[in-house]
C-alpha positions in Angstrom: -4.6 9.1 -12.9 -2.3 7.4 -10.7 -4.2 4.5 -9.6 -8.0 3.1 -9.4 -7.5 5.2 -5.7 -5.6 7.7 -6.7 -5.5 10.9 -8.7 -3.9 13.9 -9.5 -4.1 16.8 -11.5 -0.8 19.5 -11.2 0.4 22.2 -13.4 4.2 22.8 -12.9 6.0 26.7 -14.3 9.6 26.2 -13.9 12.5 29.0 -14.0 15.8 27.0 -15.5 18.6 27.9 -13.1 21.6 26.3 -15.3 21.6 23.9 -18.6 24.4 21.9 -20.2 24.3 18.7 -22.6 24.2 16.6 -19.0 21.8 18.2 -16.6 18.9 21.3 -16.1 18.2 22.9 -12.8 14.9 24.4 -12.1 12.7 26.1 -9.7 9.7 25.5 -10.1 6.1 26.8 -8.9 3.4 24.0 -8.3 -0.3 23.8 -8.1 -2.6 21.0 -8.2 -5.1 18.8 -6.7 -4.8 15.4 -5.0 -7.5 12.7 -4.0 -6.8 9.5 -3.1 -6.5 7.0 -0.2 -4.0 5.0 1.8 -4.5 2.4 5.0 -4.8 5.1 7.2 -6.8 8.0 5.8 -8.5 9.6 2.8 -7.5 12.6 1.2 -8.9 15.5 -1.2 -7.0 18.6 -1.1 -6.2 21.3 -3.2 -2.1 23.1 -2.7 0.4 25.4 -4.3 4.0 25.2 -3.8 7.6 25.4 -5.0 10.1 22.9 -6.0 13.7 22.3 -7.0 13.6 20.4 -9.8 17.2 18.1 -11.9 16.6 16.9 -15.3 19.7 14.7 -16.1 21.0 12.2 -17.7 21.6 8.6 -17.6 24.0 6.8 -20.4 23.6 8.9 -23.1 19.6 9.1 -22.5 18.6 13.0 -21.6 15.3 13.7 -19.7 15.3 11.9 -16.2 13.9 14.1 -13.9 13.2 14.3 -10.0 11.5 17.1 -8.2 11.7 17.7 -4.6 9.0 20.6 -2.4 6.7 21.8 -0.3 3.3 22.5 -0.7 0.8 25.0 1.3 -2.7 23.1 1.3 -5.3 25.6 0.0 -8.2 23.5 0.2 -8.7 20.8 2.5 -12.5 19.0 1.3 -12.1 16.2 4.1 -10.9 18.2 7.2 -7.6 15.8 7.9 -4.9 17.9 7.0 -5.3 20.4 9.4 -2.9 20.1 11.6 -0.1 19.5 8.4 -1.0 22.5 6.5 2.1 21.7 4.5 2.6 18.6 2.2 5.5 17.2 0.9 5.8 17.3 -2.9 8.4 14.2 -4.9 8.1 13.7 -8.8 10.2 11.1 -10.9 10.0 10.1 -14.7 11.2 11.1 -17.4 10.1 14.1 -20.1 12.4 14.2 -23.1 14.4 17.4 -23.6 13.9 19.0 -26.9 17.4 21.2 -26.7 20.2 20.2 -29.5 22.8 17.9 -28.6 26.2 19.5 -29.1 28.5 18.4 -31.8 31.8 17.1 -30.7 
């Protein structure tokens, strides 16, 4: 639930690349569903995709994270996404890491 207009449901698998105390790299596979709205059109669509995605950290506090993709629409309910059959796909939050911190 992103808004009263917006929703979306997405289940990331990621594939760590490299992990330290400091950051994470990822690639990730995507799939979800999106339906909302904005000023200029209405959207429910259904996509899979891939992602590169950076957990990191900022003053001492692990688990920021920011994901950047494409998506390949699957399902298109509304019919306005055919001519973009690919979506652009940004995530950014923060999930806490559950890895040990070293000892110095």
């Amino acid at each position: 639930y992103l808004s009263g207009t917006h929703n979306e449901m997405m289940l990331n698998l990621g594939y760590k690349l490299s992990d330290n105390e400091k950051t994470q790299q990822s690639i990730n596979l995507l799939a979800g569903r999106f339906v909302g709205s904005d000023p200029g059109a209405d959207y429910d669509y259904a996509y899979i995709g891939i992602a590169y995605g950076l957990n990191f950290s900022i003053l001492r506090c692990r688990g920021f994270f920011l994901e950047l993709g494409m998506a390949r629409v699957l399902q298109d309910n509304l019919g306005n996404l055919a001519n973009d059959p690919f979506v652009p796909c940004a995530n950014i939050g923060y999930i806490y890491r559950f890895t040990p911190k070293e000892k110095k």
